[in-house]
C-alpha positions in Angstrom: -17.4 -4.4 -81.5 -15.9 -1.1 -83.0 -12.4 -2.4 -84.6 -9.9 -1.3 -87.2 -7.9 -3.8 -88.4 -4.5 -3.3 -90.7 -2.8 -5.5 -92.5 -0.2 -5.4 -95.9 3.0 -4.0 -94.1 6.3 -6.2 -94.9 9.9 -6.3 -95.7 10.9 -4.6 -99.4 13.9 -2.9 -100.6 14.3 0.7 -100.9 12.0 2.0 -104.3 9.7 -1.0 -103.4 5.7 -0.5 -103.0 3.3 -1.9 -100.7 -0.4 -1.8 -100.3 -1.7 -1.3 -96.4 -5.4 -1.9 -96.0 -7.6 -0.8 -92.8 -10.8 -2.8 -92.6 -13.4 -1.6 -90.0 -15.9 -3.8 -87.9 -19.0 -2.3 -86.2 -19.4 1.0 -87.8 -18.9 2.5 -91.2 -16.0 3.6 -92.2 -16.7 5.5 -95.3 -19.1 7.7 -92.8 -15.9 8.9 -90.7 -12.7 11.1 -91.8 -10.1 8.4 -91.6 -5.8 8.9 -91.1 -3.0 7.1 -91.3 0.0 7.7 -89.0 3.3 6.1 -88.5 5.4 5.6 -85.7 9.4 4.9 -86.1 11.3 4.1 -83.0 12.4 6.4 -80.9 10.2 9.2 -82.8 6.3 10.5 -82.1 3.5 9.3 -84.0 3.3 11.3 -87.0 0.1 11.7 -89.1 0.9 11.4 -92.7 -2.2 11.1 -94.8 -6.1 11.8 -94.3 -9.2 11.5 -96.4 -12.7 13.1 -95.8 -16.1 10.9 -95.1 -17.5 9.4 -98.5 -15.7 9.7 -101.5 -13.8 12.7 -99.9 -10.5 14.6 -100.4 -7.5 13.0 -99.7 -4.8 15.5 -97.3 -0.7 14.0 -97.3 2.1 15.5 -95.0 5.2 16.8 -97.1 7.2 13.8 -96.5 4.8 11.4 -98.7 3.3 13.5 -100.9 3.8 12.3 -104.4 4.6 8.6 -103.3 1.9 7.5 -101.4 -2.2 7.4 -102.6 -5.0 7.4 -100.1 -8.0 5.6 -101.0 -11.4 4.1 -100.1 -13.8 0.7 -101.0 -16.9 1.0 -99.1 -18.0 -2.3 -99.7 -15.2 -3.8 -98.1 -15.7 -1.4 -95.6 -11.8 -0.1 -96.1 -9.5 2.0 -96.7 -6.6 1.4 -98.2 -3.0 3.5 -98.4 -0.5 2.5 -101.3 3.1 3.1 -100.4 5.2 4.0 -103.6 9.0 4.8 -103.9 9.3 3.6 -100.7 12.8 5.0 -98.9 14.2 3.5 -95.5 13.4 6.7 -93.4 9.6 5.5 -94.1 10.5 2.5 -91.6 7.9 2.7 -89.1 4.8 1.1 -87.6 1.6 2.2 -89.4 -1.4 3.1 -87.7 -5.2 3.7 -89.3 -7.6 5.6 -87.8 -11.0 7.2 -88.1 -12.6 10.2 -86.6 -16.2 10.9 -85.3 -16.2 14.5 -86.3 -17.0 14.8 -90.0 -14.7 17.3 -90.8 -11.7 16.9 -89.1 -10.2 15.9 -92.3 -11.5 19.2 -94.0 -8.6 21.4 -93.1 -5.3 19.5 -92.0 -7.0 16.6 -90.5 -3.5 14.7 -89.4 -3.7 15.1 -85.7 -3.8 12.0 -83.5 -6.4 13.7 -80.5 -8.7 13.7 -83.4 -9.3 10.5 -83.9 -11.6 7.8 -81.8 -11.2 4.7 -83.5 -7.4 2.9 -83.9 -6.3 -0.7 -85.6 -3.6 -2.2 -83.6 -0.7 -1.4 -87.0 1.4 -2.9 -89.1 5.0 -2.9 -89.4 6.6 -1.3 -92.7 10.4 -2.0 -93.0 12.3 -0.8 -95.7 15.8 -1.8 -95.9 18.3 -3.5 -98.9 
């Protein structure tokens, strides 16, 4: 009964944007930390963004800072993460997740053991 669901990845070209969106079932999500990670082949899950319980502070890893935005709707019961300036290294598999501690989020927050809750991802290609 405790589900997150992603949906939005897709096929654009290389400065293209898309829109992922992680809808939770069961529990609610704007009362956890919840990440986003990716996963290329061949590489380890990476976490690349967080954001803190509520209307909280939004944490990105170096590589997307400045192209991709973080955000919540708590009555959808989602969060959402908008890719921007999208390059082809940013090909990957992406993962939400959300986190039963409050504040793992607070101070780095982009570490997969700290997460309980993961949607099954969606794939993000980029490529001309």
């Amino acid at each position: 009964q405790l589900q997150l669901v992603e949906s939005g990845g897709g096929l654009v070209q290389p400065g293209g944007s898309l829109r992922l969106s992680c809808v939770a079932s069961g529990f609610t999500l704007q009362n956890l930390p919840v990440g986003w990670f990716r996963q290329a082949p061949g590489k380890e899950r990476e976490g690349i963004s967080c954001i803190t319980k509520g209307d909280g502070r939004a944490t990105y890893t170096e590589s997307v800072n400045g192209r991709f935005t973080i955000s919540r709707d708590g009555a959808k019961n989602a969060v959402y993460l908008q890719l921007d300036s999208l390059k082809p290294e940013d090909t990957a598999v992406y993962y939400c997740a959300a986190a039963q501690n409050p504040y793992v989020c607070v101070d780095y927050g982009l570490e997969s053991q700290d997460y309980t809750y993961w949607g099954q991802g969606t794939q993000v290609t980029v490529s001309s």
